[in-house]
C-alpha positions in Angstrom: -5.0 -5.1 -9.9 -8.0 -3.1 -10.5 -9.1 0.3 -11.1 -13.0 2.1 -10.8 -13.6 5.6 -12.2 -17.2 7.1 -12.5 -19.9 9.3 -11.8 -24.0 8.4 -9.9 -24.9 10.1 -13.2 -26.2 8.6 -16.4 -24.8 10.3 -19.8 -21.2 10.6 -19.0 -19.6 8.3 -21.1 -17.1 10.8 -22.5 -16.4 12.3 -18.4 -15.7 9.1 -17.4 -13.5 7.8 -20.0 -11.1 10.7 -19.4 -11.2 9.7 -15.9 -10.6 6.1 -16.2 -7.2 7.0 -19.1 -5.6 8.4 -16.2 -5.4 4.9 -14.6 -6.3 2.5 -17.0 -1.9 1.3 -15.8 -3.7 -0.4 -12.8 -5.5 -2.5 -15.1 -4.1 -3.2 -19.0 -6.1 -6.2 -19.9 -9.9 -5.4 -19.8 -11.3 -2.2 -19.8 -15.1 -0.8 -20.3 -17.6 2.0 -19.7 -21.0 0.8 -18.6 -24.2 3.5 -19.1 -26.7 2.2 -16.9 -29.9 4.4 -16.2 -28.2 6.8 -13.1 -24.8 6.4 -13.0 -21.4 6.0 -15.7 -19.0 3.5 -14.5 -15.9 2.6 -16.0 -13.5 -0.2 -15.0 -10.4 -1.7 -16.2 -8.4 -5.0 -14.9 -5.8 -7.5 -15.6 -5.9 -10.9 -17.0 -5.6 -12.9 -14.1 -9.2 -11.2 -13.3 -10.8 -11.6 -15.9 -13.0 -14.1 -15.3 -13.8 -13.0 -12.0 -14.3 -9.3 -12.9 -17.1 -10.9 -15.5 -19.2 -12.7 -12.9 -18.9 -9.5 -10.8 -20.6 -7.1 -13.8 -22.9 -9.6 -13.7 -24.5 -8.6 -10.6 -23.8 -5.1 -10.8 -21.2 -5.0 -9.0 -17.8 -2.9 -9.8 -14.7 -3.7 -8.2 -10.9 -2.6 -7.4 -8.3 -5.1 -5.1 -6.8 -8.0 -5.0 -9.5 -9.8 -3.7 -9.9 -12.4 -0.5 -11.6 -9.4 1.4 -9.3 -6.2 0.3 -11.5 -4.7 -1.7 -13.4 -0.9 -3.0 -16.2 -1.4 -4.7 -19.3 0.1 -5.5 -22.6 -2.1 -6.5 -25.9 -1.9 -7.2 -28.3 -2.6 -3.5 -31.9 -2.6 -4.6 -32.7 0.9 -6.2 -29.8 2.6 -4.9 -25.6 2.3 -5.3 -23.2 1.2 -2.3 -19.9 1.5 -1.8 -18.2 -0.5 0.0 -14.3 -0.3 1.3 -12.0 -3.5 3.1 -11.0 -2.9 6.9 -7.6 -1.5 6.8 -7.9 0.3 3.3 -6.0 -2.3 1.2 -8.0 -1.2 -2.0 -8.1 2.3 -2.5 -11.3 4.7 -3.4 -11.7 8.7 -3.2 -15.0 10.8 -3.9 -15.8 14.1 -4.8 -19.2 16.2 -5.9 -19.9 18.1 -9.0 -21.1 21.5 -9.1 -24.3 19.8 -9.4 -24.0 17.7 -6.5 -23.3 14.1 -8.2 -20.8 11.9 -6.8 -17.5 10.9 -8.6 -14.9 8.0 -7.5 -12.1 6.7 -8.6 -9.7 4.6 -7.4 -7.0 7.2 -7.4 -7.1 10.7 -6.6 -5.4 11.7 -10.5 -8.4 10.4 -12.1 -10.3 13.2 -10.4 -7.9 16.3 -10.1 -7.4 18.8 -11.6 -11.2 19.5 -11.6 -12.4 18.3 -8.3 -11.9 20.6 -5.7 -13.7 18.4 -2.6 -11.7 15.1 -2.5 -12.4 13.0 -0.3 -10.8 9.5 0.9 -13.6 6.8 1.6 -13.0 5.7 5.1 -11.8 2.1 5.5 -14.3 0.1 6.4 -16.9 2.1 5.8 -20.2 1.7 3.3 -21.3 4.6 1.8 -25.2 5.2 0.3 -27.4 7.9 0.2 -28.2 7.6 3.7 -24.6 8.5 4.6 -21.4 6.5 5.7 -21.6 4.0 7.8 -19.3 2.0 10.0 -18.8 -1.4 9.5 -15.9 -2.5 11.3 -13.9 -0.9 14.2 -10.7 -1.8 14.4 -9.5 -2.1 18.1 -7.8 -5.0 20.6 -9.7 -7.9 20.5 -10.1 -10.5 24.1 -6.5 -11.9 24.2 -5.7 -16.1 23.5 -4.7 -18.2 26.1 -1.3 -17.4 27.2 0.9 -20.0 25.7 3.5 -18.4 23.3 4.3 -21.7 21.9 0.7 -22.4 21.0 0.2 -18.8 19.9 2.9 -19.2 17.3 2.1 -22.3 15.9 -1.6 -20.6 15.3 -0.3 -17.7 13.8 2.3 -19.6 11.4 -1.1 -21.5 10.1 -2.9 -18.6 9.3 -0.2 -16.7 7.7 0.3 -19.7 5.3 -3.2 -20.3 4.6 -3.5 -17.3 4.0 -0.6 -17.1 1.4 -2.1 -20.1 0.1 -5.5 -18.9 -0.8 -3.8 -16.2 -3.2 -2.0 -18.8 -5.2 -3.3 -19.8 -8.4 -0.2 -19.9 -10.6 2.9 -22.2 -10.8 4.9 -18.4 -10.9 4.4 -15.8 -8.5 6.7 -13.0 -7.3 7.9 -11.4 -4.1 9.4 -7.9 -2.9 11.9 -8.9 -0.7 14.3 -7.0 1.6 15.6 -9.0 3.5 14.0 -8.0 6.7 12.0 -10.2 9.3 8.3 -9.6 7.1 9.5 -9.8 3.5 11.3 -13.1 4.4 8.5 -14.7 6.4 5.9 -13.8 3.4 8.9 -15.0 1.0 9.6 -18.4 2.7 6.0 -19.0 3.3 5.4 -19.4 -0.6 8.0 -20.9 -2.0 6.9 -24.2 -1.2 3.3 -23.9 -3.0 5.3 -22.4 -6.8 7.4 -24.3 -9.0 9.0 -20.8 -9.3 9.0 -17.7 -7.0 10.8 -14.7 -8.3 11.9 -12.7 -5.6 13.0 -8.5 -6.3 15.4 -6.3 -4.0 15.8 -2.4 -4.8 19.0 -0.2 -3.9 21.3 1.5 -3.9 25.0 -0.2 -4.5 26.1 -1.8 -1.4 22.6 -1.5 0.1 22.0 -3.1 3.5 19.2 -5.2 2.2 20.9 -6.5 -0.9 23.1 -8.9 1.4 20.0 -10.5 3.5 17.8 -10.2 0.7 20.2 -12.7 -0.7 21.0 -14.8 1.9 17.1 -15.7 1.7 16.7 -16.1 -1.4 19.3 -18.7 -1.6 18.1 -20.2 1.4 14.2 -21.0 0.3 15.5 -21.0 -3.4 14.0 -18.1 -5.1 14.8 -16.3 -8.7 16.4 -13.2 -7.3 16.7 -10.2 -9.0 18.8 -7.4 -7.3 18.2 -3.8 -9.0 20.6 -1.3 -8.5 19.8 2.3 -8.3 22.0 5.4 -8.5 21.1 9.2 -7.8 20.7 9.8 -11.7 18.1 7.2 -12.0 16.6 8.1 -8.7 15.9 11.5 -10.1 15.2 10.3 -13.6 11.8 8.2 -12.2 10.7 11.1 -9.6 8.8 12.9 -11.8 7.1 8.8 -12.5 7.1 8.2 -8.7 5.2 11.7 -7.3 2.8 11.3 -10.4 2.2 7.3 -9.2 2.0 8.3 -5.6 -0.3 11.3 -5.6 2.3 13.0 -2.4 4.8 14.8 -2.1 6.0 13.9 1.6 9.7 13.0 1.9 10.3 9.9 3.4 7.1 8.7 1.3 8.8 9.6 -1.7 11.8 7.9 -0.8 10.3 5.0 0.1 8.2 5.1 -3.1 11.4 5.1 -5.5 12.5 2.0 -4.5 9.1 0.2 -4.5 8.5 1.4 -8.0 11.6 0.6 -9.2 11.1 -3.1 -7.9 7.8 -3.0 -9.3 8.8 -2.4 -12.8 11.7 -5.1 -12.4 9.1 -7.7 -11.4 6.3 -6.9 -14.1 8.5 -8.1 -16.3 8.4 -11.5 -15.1 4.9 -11.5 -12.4 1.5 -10.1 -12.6 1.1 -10.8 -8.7 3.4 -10.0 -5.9 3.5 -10.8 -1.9 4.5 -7.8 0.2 5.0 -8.2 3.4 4.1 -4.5 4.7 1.7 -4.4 8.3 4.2 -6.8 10.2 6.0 -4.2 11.9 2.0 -2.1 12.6 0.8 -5.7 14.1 3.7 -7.0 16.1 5.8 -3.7 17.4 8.4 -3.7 15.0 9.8 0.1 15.3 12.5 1.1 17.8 10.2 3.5 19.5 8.0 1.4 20.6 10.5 0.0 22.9 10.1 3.1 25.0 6.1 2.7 25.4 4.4 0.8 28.8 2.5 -2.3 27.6 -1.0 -0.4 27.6 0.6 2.4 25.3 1.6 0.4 23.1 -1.5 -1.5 22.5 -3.3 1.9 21.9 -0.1 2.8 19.3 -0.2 -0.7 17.4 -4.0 0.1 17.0 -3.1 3.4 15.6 -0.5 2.9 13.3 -2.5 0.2 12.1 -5.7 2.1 11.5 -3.1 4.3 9.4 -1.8 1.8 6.9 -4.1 3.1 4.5 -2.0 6.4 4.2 1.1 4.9 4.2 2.7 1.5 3.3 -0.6 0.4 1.9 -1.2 3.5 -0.2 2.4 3.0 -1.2 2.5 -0.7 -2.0 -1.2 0.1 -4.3 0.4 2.9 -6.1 3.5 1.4 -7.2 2.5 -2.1 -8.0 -1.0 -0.7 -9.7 1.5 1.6 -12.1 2.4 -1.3 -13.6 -0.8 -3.6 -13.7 0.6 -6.0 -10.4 -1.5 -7.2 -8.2 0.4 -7.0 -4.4 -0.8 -9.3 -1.8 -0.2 -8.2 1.7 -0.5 -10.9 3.8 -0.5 -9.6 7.7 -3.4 -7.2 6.5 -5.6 -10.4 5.7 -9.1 -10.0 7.2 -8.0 -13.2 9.5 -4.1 -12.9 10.0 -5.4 -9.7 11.5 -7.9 -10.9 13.5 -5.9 -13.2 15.0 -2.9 -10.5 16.0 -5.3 -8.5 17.7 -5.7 -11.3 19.9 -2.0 -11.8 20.7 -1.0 -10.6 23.7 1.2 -7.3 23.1 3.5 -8.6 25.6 4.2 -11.6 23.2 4.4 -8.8 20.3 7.5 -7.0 22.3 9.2 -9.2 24.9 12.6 -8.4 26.7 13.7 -5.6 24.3 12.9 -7.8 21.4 10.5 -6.2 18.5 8.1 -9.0 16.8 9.1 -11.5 18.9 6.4 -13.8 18.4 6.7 -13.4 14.9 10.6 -14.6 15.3 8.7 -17.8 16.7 6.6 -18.0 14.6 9.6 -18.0 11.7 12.6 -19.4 13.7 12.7 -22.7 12.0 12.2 -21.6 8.4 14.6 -18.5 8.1 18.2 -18.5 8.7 18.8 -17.4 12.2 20.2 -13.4 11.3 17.2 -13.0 9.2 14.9 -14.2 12.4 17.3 -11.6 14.6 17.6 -8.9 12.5 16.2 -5.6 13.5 14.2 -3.0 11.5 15.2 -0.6 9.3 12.9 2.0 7.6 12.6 0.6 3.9 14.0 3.2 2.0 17.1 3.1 5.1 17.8 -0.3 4.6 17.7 0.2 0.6 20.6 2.3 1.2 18.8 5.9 -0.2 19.4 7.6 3.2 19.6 11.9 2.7 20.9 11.2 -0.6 18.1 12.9 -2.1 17.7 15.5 0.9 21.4 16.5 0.4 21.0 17.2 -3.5 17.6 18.8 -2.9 19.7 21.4 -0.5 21.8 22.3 -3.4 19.4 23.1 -6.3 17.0 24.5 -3.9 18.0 28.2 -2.8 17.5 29.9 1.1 15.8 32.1 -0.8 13.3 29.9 -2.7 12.1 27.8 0.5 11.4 31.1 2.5 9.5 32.2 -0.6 7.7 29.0 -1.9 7.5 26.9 1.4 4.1 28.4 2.4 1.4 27.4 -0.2 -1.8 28.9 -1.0 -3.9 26.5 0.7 -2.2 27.4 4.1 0.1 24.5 4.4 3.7 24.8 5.1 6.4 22.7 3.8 8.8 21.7 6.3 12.3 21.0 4.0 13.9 21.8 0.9 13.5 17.8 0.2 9.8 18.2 0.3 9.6 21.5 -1.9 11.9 19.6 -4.6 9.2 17.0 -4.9 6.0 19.5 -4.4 7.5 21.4 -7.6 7.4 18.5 -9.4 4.1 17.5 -7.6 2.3 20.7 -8.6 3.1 20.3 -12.3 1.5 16.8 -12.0 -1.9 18.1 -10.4 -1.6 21.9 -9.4 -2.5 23.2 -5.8 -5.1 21.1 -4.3 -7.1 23.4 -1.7 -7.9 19.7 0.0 -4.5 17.0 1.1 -6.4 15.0 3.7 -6.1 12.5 1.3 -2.4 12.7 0.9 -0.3 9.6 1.5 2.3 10.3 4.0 5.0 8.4 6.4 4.4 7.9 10.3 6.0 10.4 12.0 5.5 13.1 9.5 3.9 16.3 10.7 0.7 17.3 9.3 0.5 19.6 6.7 
């Protein structure tokens, strides 16, 4: 991965370097400063990018992301700067004004707290300049394709696999696998294009997902590597995983202790991952929506979608960027998503059945349980469950969440879960006034 710090200010070499140490982990390779005449700009990246990152400083131009249209970055237009962000939010980037009025960014929101006190999350698919932000894309339902499922899934199996194609440039890649329906497809998808794929499951002992995670991993004939967690090392990386995260939201942090614990298993042995978060936002994976009418739930897969960027995206960026990997999320693709806006939702959920053109798409490349299997919430299926929300009631008085539940910026926290982590979560970065920019789960109130 990537990471941008700076300020549309020339003279700040010494500002900016502190900004860019906060998250120089995303890069670990290359990092400089560049003074130019009205703005300080630092970057750092990893190897893989090196060559690319060269040709891009080149022309001015500063980037963060993975590349093949999932990118932040901010370049030189003429006389003036432009930032730019990818449709869904894939690469991350947050702003903020001095007390003077000059714009800082950063890739993540530590590089500008404690001393910002306006943060802002650039919009997806957004450019900012001088002149203001401006849209660029609109994300939305696009005119449907013919009606012929069997067509339909033959297209989108191509464009999946191009599309994990174009990403590989080395005999050894990696992949977070769970096991589920996603993970798998990504998984299975690559293996044929490596000479090695090392796959990664997370868990807790006896964890649904260790047993399917297997199961596919045997069957396309992946490295796997199972890593087992327990309550003791789940608490001993929270501190690591609300610091990484930048949120203190429950099921976000949950979610996040797994991921990061994968993420440091498979830096080890990968600098670049496939994830295979977006599947269930694209094709109606979640229970609930099996409640919806057809037109509901084409407004609510347009929704959740628009929202990856403060969930499983900011989540996947975080925890793979801690450790300098590179995570390549296939269904966000600018063209895998194109293409499933065009699928009729009634070939997204037919007869009950979640993703079912997905299964189609899949059925004759994944062992028939994995194509059947229905979804479980990440940190669920890793077997964390209340684990953490039961020992969080114990250290955590009556007393202490009537007193400390309502913070000074207004907001109220909802469980003694969440004011366990926002403890540790203030000690990292304090009391915000601002937490629009906060990473949290679907489903989760607002604060």
């Amino acid at each position: 991965m990537a990471g941008i710090a700076g300020i549309l200010k020339s003279n700040e070499a010494l500002g900016v370097k502190k900004m860019l140490d906060t998250i120089e982990h995303r890069g670990g390779y290359g990092k400089e400063i560049f003074e130019l005449d009205d703005a300080t700009i630092g970057i750092v990246w990893s190897e893989h990018e090196d060559e690319r990152m060269k040709e891009l400083i080149k022309k001015n131009i500063y980037r963060d992301g993975p590349g093949f249209g999932h990118n932040a970055e901010i370049a030189r237009v003429g006389s003036h700067w432009e930032i730019h962000r990818d449709e869904l939010g894939v690469a991350p980037f947050y702003t903020a004004l001095t007390e003077h009025h000059d714009l800082l960014f950063a890739s993540e929101v530590k590089a500008l707290l404690p001393d910002a006190k306006n943060i802002t999350e650039m919009p997806p698919g957004y450019t900012w300049s001088k002149k203001g932000l401006k849209q660029n894309f609109v994300l939305g339902k696009k005119k449907g394709l013919p009606a012929d499922p069997g067509a339909i899934a033959r297209g989108l199996l191509a464009k999946l696999t191009d599309s994990v194609k174009r990403r590989i440039h080395s005999d050894t890649m990696g992949a977070w696998l769970s096991g589920g329906l996603d993970s798998s497809s990504i998984a299975a998808l690559a293996r044929p294009h490596v000479k090695m794929l090392h796959t990664f499951t997370g868990g807790l002992e006896d964890a649904p997902d260790f047993a399917y995670a297997g199961m596919v991993a045997k069957h396309i004939g992946s490295k796997h590597h199972e890593i087992v967690l327990t309550l003791d090392s789940m608490l001993r990386i929270l501190p690591d995983v609300i610091y990484q995260m930048e949120s203190f939201d429950a099921l976000f942090v949950r979610s996040g202790i797994v991921n990061l614990t994968v993420a440091y298993e498979a830096s080890e042995y990968v600098s670049e991952v496939f994830t295979g978060e977006g599947g269930d936002e694209l094709f109606a994976g979640y229970e609930y929506m099996k409640a919806l009418s057809l037109p509901k739930l084409d407004e609510e897969l347009i929704k959740i979608t628009g929202s990856l960027h403060k969930t499983a995206l900011h989540r996947v960026d975080r925890t793979a960027s801690a450790f300098g990997i590179t995570a390549h999320v296939i269904f966000t693709d600018p063209e895998v998503l194109d293409y499933a806006l065009q699928i009729p939702v009634a070939l997204k959920l037919k007869e009950g059945v979640g993703k079912w053109i997905l299964r189609e798409a899949m059925k004759d490349l994944l062992p028939e349980s994995i194509v059947t299997r229905t979804k479980s919430r990440f940190w669920e299926g890793a077997g964390v469950g209340d684990l953490l929300a039961d020992y969080a009631s114990e250290v955590i008085s009556d007393h202490d969440f009537r007193i400390e539940r309502f913070l000074k910026s207004g907001n109220t926290l909802r469980t003694k879960e969440e004011l366990f982590y926002f403890r540790i979560f203030k000690e990292h970065f304090g009391e915000p006034d601002n937490l629009d920019w906060m990473g949290r789960t679907k489903g989760t109130p607002a604060l």
